[in-house]
The first five atom37 places (N, CA, C, CB, O) and aatype in JSON, in Angstrom:
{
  "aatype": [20, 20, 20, 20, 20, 20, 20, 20, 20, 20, 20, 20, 20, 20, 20, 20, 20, 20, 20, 20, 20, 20, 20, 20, 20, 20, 20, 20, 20, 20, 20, 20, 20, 20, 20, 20, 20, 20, 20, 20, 20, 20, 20, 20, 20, 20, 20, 20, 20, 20, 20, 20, 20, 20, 20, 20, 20, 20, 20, 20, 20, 20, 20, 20, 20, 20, 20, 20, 20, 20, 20, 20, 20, 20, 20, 20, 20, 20, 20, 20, 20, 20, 20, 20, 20, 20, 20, 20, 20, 20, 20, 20],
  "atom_mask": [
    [1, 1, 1, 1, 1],
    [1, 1, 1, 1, 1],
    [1, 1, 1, 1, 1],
    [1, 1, 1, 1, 1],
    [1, 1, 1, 1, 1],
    [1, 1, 1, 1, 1],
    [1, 1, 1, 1, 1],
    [1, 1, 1, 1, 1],
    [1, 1, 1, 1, 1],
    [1, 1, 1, 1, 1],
    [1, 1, 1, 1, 1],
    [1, 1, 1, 1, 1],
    [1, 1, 1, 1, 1],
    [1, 1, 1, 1, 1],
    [1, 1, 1, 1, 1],
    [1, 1, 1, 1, 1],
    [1, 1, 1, 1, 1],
    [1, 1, 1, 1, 1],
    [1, 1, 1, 1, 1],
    [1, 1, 1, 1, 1],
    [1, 1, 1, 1, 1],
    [1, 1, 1, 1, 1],
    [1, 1, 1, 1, 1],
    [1, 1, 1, 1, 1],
    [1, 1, 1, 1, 1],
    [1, 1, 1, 1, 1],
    [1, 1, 1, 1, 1],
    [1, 1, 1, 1, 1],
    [1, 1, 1, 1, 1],
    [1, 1, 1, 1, 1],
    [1, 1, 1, 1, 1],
    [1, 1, 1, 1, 1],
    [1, 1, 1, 1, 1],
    [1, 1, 1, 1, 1],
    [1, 1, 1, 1, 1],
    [1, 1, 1, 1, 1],
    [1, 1, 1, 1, 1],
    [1, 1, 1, 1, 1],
    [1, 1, 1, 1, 1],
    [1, 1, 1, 1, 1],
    [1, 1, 1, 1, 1],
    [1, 1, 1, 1, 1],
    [1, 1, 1, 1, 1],
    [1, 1, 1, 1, 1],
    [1, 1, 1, 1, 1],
    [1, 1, 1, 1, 1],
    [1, 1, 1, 1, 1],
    [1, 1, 1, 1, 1],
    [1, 1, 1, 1, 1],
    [1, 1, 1, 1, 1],
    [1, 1, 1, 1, 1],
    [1, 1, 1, 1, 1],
    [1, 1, 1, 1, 1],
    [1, 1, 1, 1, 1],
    [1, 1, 1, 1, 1],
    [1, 1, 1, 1, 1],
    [1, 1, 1, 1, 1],
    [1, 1, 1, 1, 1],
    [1, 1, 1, 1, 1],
    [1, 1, 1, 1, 1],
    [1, 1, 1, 1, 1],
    [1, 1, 1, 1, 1],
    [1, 1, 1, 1, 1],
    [1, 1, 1, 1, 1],
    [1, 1, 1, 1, 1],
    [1, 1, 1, 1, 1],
    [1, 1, 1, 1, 1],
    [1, 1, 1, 1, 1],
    [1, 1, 1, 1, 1],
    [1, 1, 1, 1, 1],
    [1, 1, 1, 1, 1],
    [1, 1, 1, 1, 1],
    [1, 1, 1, 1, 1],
    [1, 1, 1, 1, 1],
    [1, 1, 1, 1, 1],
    [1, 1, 1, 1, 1],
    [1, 1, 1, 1, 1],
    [1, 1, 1, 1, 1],
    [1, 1, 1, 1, 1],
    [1, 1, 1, 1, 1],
    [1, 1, 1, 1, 1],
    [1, 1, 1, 1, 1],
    [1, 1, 1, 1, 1],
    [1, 1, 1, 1, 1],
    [1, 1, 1, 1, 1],
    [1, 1, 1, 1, 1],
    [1, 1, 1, 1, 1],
    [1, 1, 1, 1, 1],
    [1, 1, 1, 1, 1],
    [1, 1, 1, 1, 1],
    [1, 1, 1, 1, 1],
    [1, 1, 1, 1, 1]
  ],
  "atom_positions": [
    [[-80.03, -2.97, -40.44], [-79.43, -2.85, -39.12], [-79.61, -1.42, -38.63], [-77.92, -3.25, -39.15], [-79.28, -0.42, -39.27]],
    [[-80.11, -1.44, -37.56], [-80.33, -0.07, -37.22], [-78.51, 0.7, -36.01], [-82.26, -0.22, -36.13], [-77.62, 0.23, -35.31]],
    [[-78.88, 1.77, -36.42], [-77.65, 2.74, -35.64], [-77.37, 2.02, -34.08], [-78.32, 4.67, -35.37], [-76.21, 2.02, -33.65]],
    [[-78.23, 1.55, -33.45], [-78.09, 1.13, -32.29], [-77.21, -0.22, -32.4], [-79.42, 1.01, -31.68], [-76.11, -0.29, -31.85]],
    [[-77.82, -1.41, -33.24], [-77.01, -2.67, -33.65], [-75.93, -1.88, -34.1], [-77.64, -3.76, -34.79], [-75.0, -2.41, -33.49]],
    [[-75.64, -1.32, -34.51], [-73.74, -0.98, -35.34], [-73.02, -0.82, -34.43], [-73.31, 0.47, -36.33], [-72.01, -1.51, -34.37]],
    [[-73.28, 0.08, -33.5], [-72.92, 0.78, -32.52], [-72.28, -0.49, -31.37], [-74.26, 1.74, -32.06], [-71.29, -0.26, -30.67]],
    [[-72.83, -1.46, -31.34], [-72.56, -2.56, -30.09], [-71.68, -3.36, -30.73], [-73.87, -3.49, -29.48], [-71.26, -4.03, -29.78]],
    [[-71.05, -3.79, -31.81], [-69.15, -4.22, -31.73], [-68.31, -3.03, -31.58], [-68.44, -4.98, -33.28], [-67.18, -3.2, -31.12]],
    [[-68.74, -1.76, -31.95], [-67.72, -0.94, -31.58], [-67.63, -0.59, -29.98], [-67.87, 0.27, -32.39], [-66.54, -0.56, -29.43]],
    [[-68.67, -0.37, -29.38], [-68.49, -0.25, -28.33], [-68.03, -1.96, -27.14], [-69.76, 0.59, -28.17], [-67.97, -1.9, -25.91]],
    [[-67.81, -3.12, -27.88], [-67.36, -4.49, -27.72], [-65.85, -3.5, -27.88], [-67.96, -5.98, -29.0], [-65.3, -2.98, -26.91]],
    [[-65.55, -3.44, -28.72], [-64.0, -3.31, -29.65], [-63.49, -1.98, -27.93], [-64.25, -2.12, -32.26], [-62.7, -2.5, -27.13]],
    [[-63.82, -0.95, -27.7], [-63.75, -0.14, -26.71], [-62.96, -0.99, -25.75], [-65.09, 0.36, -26.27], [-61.77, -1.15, -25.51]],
    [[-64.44, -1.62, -25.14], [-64.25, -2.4, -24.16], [-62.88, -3.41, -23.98], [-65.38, -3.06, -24.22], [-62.33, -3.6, -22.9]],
    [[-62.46, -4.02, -25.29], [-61.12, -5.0, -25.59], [-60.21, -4.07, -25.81], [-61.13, -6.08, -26.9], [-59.13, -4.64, -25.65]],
    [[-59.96, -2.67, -26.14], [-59.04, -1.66, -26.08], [-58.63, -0.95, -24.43], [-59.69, -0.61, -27.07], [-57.46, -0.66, -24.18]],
    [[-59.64, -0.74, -23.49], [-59.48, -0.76, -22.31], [-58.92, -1.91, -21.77], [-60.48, -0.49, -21.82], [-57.82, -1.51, -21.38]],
    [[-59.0, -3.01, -21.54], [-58.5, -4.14, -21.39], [-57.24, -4.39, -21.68], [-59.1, -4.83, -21.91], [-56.6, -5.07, -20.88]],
    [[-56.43, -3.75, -23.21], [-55.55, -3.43, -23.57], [-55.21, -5.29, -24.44], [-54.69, -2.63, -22.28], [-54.22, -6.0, -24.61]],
    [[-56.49, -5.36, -24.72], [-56.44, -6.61, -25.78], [-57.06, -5.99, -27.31], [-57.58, -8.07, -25.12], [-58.2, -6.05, -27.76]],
    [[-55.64, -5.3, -27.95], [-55.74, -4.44, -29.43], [-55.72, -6.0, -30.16], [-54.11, -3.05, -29.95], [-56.16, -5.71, -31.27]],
    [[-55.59, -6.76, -30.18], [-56.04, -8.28, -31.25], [-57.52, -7.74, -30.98], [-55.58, -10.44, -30.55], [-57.97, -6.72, -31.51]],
    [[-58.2, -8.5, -30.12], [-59.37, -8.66, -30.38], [-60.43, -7.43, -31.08], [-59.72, -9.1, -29.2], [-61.47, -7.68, -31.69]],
    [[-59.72, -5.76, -30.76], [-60.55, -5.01, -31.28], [-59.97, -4.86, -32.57], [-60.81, -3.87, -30.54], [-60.67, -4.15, -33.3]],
    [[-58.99, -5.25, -33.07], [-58.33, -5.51, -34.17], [-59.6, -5.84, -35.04], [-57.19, -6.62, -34.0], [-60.33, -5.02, -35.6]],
    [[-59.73, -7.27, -35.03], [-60.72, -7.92, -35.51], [-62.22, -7.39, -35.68], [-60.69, -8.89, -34.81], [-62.87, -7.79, -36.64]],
    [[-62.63, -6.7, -34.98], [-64.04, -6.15, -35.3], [-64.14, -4.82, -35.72], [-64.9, -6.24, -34.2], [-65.17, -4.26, -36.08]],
    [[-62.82, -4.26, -35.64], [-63.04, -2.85, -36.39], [-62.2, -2.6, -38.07], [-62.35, -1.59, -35.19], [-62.02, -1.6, -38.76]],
    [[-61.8, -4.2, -38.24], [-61.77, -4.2, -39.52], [-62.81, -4.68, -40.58], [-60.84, -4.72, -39.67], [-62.68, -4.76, -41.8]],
    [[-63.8, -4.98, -39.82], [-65.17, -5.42, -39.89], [-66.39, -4.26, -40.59], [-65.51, -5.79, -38.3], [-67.51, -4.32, -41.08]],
    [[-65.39, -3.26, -40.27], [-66.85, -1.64, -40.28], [-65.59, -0.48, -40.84], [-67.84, -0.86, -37.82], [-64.41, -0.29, -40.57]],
    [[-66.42, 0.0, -41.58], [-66.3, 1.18, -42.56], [-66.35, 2.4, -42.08], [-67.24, 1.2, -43.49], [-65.78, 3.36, -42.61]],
    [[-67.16, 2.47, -40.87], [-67.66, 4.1, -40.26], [-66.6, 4.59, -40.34], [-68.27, 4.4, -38.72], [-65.6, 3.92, -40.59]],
    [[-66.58, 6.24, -40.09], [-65.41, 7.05, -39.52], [-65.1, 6.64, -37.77], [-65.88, 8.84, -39.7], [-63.95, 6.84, -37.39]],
    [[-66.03, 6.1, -36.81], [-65.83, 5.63, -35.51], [-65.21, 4.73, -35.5], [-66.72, 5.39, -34.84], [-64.48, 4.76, -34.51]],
    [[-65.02, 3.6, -36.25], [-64.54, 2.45, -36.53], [-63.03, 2.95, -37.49], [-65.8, 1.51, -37.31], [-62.17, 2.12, -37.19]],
    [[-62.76, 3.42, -37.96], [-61.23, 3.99, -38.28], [-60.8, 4.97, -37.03], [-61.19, 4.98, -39.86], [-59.68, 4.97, -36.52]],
    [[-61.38, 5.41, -36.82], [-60.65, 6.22, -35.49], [-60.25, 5.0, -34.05], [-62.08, 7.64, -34.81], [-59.3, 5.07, -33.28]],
    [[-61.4, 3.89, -34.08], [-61.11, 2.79, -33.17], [-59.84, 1.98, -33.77], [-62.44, 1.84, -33.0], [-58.98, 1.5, -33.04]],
    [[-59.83, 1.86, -35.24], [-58.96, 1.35, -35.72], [-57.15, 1.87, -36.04], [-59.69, 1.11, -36.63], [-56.15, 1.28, -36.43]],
    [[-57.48, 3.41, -35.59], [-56.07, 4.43, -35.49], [-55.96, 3.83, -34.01], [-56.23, 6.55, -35.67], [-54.91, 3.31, -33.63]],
    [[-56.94, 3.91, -33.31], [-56.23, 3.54, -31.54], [-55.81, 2.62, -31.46], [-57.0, 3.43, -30.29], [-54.71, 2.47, -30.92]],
    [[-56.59, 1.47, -32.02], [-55.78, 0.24, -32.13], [-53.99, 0.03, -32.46], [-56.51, -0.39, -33.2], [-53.11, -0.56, -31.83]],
    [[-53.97, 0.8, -33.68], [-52.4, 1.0, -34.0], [-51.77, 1.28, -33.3], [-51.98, 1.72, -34.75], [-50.73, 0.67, -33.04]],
    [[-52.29, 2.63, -32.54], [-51.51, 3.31, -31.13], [-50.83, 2.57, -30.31], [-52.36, 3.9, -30.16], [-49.7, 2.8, -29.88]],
    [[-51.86, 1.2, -29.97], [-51.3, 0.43, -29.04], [-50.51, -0.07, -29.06], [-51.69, -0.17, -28.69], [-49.66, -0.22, -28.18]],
    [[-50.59, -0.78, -30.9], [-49.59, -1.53, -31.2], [-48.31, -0.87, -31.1], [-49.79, -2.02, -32.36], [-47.37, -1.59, -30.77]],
    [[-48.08, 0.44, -31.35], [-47.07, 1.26, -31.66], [-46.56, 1.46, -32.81], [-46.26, 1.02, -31.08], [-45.41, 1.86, -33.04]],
    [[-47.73, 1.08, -33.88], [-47.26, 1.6, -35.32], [-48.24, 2.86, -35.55], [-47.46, 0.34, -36.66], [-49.36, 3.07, -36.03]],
    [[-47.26, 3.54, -34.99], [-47.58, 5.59, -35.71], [-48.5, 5.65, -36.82], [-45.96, 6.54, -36.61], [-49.73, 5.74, -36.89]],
    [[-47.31, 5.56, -37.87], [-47.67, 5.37, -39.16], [-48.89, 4.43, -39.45], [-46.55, 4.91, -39.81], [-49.26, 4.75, -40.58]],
    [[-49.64, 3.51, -39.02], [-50.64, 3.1, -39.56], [-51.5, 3.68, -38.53], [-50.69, 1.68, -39.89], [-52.69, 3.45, -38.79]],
    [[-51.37, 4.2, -37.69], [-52.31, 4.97, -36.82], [-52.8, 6.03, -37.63], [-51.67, 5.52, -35.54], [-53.93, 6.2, -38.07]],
    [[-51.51, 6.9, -37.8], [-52.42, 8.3, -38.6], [-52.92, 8.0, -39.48], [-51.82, 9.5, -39.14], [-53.96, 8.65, -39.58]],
    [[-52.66, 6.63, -41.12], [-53.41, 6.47, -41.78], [-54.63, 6.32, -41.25], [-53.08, 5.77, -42.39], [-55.37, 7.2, -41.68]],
    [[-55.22, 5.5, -40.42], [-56.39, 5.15, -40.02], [-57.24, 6.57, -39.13], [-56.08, 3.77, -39.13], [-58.28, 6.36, -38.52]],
    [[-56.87, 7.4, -39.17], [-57.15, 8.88, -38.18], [-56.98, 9.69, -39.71], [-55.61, 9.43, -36.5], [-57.63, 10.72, -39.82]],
    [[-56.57, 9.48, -40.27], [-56.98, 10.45, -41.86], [-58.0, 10.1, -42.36], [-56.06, 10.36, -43.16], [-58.81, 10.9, -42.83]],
    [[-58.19, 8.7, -42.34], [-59.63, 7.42, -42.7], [-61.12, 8.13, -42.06], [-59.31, 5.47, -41.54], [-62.26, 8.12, -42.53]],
    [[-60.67, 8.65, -40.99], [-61.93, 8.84, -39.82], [-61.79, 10.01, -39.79], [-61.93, 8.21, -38.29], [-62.1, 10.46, -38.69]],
    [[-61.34, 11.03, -40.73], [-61.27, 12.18, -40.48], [-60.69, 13.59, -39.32], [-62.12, 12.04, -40.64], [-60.72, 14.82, -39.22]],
    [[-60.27, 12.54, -38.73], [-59.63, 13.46, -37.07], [-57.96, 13.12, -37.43], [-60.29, 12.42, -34.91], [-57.26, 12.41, -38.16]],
    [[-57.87, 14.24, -36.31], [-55.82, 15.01, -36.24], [-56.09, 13.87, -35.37], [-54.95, 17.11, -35.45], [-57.05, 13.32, -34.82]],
    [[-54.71, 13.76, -35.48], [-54.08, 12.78, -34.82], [-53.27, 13.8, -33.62], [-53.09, 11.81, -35.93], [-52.56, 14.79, -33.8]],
    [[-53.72, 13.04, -32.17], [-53.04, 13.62, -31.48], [-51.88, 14.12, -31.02], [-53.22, 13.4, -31.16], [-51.1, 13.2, -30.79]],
    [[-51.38, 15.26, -30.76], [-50.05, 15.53, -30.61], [-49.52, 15.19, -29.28], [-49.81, 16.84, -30.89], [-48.3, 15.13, -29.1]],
    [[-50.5, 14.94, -28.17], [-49.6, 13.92, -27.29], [-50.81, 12.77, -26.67], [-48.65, 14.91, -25.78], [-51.65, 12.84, -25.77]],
    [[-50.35, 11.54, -27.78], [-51.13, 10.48, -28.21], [-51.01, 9.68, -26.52], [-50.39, 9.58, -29.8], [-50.03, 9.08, -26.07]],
    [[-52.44, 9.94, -25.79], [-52.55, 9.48, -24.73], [-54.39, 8.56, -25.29], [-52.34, 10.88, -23.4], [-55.53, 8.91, -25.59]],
    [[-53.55, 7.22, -25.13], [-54.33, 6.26, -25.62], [-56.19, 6.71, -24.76], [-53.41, 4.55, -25.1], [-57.33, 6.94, -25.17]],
    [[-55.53, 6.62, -23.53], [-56.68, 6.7, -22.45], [-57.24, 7.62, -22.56], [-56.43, 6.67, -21.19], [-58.42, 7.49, -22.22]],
    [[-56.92, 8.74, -22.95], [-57.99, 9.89, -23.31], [-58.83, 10.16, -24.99], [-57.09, 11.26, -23.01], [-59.71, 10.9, -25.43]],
    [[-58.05, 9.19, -25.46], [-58.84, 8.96, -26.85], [-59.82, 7.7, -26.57], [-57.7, 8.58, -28.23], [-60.79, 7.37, -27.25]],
    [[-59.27, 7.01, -25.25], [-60.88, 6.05, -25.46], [-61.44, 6.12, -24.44], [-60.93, 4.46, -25.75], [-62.09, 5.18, -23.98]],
    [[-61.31, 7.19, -23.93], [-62.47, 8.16, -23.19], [-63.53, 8.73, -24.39], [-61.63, 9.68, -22.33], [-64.66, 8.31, -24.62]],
    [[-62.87, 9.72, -25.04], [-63.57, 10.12, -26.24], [-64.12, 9.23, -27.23], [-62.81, 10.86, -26.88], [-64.97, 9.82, -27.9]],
    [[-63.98, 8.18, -27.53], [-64.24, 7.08, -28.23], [-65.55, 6.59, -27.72], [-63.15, 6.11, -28.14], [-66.55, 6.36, -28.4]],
    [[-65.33, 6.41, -25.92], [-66.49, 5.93, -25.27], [-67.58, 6.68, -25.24], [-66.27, 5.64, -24.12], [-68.66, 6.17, -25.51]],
    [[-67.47, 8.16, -24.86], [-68.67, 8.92, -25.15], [-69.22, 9.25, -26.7], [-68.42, 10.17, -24.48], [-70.41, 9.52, -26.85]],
    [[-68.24, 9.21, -27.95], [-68.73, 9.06, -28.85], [-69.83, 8.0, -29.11], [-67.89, 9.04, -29.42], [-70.91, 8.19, -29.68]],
    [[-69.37, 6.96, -28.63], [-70.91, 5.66, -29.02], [-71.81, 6.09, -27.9], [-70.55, 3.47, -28.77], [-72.98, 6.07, -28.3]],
    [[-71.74, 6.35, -27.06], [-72.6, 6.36, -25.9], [-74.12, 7.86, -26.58], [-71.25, 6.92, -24.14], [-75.29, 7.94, -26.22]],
    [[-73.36, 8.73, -27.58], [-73.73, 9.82, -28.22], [-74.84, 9.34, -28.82], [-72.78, 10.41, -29.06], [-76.02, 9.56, -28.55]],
    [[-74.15, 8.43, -29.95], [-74.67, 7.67, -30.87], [-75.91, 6.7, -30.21], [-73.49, 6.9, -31.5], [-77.0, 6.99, -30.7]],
    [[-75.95, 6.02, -29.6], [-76.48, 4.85, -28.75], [-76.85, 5.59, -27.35], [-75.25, 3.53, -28.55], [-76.35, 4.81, -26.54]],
    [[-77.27, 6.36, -26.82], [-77.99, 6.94, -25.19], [-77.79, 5.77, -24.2], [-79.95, 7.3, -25.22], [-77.04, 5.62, -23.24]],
    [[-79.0, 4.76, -24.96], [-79.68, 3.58, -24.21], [-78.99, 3.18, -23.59], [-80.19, 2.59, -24.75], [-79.28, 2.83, -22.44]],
    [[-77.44, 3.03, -24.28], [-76.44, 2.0, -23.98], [-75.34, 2.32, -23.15], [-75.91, 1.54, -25.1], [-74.36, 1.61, -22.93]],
    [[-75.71, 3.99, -22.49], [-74.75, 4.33, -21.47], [-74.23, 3.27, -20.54], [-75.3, 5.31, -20.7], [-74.78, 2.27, -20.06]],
    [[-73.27, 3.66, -20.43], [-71.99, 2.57, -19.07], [-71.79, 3.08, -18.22], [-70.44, 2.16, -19.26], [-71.08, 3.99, -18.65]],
    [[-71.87, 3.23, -17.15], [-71.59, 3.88, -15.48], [-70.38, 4.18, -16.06], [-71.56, 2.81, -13.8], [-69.5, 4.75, -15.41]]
  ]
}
């Protein structure tokens, strides 16, 4: 599988986190191992509102956990992270 295929459920999982449907990105970012995919998987928690399994999953992926945990600006950053990773696959 190349970097580009990996890259397109996480940036799926994004897309169902904007939406503010954390089930569905639930499901595909327990799917993947990356550090992008634990940091998708700390936001996920966020939503839910379990802290505590948030920062586990943000220790997982190597990043601080924000000190004023504004969902929308972590999946801002989330979004240009794959977009980094993946060019091709920029989103207006």
């Amino acid at each position: 599988m190349t970097k580009q295929e990996a890259m397109r459920p996480l940036a799926q999982a994004v897309k169902h986190l904007e939406k503010g449907d954390w089930e569905k990105a639930h499901a595909i970012v327990q799917e993947d191992e990356s550090r992008l995919s634990c940091w998708l998987h700390g936001i996920v928690h966020m939503m839910e509102g379990d802290e505590g399994n948030a920062r586990y999953w943000y220790r997982r992926a190597k990043r601080a956990f924000p000190k004023e945990a504004s969902i929308e600006a972590e999946l801002r950053a989330a979004r240009r992270a794959i977009e980094e990773e993946n060019p091709s696959r920029r989103e207006p």
